[in-house]
N, C-alpha and C positions, 0 to 999 in steps of 0.2 A: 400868545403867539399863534400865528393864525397860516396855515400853506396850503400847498394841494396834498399834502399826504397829510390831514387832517379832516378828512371826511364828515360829512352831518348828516345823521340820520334824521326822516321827520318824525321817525315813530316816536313814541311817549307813553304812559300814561293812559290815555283811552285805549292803545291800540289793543290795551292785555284785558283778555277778555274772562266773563265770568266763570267763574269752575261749574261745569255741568254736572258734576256729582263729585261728593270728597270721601274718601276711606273714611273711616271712624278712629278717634284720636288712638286707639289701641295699634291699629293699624301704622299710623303715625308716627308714635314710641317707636316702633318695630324697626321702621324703616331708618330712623333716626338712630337708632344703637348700630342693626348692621349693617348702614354706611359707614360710619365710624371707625367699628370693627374691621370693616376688607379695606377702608383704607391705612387704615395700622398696621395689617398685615404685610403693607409694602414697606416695611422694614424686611422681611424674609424675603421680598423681592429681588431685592442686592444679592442674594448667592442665583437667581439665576444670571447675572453676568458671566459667571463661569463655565456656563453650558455653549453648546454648540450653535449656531446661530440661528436654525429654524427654530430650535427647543425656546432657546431664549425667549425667541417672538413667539412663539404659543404662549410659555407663562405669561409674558408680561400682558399680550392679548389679551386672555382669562380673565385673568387680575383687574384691566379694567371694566372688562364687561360684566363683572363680578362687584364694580362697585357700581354700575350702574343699574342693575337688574335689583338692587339693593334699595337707589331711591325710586323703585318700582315701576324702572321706565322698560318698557322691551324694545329689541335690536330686531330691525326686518332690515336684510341684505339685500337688494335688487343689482342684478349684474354681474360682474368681477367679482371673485370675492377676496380678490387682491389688487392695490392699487398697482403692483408692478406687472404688468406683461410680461416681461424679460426679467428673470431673477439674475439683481446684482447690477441690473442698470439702474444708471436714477431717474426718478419720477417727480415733477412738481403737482403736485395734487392742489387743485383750486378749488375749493368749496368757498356756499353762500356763509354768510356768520348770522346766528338768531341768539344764541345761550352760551353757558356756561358748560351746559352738556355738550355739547359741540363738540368738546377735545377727546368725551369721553367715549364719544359715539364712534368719530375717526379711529383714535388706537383698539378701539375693539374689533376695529375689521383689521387693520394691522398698524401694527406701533410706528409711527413716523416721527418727524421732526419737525416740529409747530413751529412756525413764525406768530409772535403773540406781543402786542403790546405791553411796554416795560411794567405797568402798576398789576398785571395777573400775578406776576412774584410776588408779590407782598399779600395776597388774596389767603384768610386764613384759612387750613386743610386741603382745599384744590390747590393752591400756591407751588407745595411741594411736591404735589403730584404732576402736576405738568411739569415742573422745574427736571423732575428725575429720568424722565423719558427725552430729555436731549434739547428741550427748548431754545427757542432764539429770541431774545429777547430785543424789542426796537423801541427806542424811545420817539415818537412822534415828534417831540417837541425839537429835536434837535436833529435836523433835516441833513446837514452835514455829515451824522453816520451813515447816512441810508447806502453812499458806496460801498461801503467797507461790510454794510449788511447782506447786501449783493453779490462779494467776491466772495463771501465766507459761504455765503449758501447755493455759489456757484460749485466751489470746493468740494463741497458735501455733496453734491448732483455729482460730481465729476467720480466720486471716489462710491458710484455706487445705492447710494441711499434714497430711501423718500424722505423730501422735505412737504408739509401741506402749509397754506396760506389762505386764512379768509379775506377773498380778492375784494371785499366790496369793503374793505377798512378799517366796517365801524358794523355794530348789531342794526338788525333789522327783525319786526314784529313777528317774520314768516309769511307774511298775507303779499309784502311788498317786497321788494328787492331793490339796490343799487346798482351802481354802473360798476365794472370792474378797474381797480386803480391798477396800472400798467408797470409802474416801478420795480415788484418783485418778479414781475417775468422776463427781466433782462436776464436774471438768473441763468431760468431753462436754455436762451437765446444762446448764453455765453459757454455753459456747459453740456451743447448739444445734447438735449435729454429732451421728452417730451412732457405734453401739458396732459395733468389726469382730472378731466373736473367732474368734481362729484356734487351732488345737491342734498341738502338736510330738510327732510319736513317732518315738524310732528301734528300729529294728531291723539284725537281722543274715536274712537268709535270709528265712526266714519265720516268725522268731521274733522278738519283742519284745525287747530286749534295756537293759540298763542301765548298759553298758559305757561313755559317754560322760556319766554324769551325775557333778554334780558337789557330791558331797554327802558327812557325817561329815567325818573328819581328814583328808580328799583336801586336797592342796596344788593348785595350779594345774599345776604341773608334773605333778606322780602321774595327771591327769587327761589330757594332754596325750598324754602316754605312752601310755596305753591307748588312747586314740583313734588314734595313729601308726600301733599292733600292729593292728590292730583290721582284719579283714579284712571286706569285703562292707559297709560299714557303711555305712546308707542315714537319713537325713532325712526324713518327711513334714510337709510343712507345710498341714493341712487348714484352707481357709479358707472359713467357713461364712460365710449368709447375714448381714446388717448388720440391726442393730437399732436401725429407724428411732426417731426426736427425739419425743419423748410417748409412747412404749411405758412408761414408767418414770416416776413422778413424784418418787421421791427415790437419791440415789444408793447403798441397800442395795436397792430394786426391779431397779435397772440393773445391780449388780453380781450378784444372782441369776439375773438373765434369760441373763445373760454366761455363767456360772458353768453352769445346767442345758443350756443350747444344747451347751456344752463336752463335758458328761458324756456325752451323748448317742451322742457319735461314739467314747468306750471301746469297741475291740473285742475281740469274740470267735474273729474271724476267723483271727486269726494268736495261736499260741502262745507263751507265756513263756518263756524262755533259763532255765534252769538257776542255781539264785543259792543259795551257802552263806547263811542266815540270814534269809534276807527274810522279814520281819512282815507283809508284806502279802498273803503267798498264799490266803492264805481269804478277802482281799475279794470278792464278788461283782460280777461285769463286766459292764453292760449291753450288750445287741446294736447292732451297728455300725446307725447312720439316716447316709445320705447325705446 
């Protein structure tokens, strides 16, 4: 079954490029036991629900940043180092989607409430870690819930919360990006709240890299892998200014406002990794705006 909230990426395959240096299998092990380990730990996560509501969001913060500094990735914060402005209003936070890391990147700057395609639940060990931090689950295929996904995550806007959504659908290699699909920003529209868009890139060194995306006939494990090997492998989480409640009056104006603020921050600054096959090297990269 085939619609518009079924997005195609072109990436694949060629687009994931060669690992420029890999830890040594000891390293490896390492990395693979204590991800494990800190995500077992979020059994003892459950007693911070009984804390007060910043504490709460610190632990649970930690915790993930704690399982991803585990598969040896580092956290650089550019900007905000909260997607809410206003504590206690709500935020639709729009980021690009590349990975799997992706969720783990976002709750370590602060724990939100992911809009995520229905088959992430079933994903073995990530599965129930995004499951526990409040997820919303949408099944694509069945186009007829997408109101009822809209009112509910209106709801949530309304009552306070950040909700984030990868506006562009579906993963993309990092090098490329999509157009933003405009349906979950009826949301913000209806729950008078504003748009927070943030942008994920990673790199190795000083190079751009695509070694963590997760996209073509990668299984969840094939992805996993590389990111273990993956030496220097760093995170940005650019989080641009909020796009205050009446900049937009329907939600393809909001989702474009989201969409070119995004493009904006593609840089030039750091070079592209080396990649057999990639279709996207002849796009044209705009200069980094802070």
């Amino acid at each position: 079954m085939s619609h518009a909230w079924m997005p195609a990426s072109p990436c694949g395959d060629g687009c994931v490029a060669s690992a420029p240096g890999e830890v040594g299998k000891l390293r490896q092990t390492w990395r693979a036991v204590t991800a494990i380990t800190a995500i077992l730990c979020g059994a003892w996560i459950a007693l911070a629900l009984f804390l007060p509501g910043r504490q709460r969001e610190s632990v649970v913060r930690l915790w993930f940043h704690a399982i991803l500094r585990a598969f040896g990735v580092r956290l650089e914060v550019h900007g905000a180092r909260r997607f809410q402005e206003i504590p206690k209003r709500g935020v639709l936070v729009a980021s690009n989607h590349v990975s799997w890391l992706d969720e783990l990147a976002i709750d370590s700057v602060q724990p939100v409430r992911i809009v995520a395609k229905k088959d992430i639940k079933s994903w073995p060990v990530l599965g129930p870690i995004i499951t526990a931090v409040g997820t919303v689950y949408l099944d694509r295929e069945k186009l007829r819930e997408l109101p009822q996904t809209v009112n509910e995550l209106a709801t949530t806007l309304r009552n306070g919360s950040a909700v984030a959504i990868h506006a562009e659908g579906t993963t993309w290699c990092g090098l490329a990006s999509g157009h933003y699909k405009p349906a979950l920003f009826q949301a913000a529209l209806d729950a008078g709240v504003p748009v927070r868009p943030i942008v994920l890139r990673y790199r190795i060194g000083g190079h751009l890299t695509t070694q963590p995306a997760f996209v073509g006939s990668d299984t969840l494990i094939d992805s996993i892998r590389r990111v273990i090997k993956a030496r220097d492998l760093v995170v940005e989480v650019h989080v641009l200014d909020e796009i205050a409640p009446g900049r937009a009056g329907t939600r393809r104006e909001l989702a474009k406002l989201a969409e070119e603020q995004s493009i904006r921050l593609t840089s030039t600054e750091l070079e592209i990794a080396p990649s057999t096959g990639d279709s996207h090297r002849a796009r044209p990269v705009s200069p980094l705006v802070a």
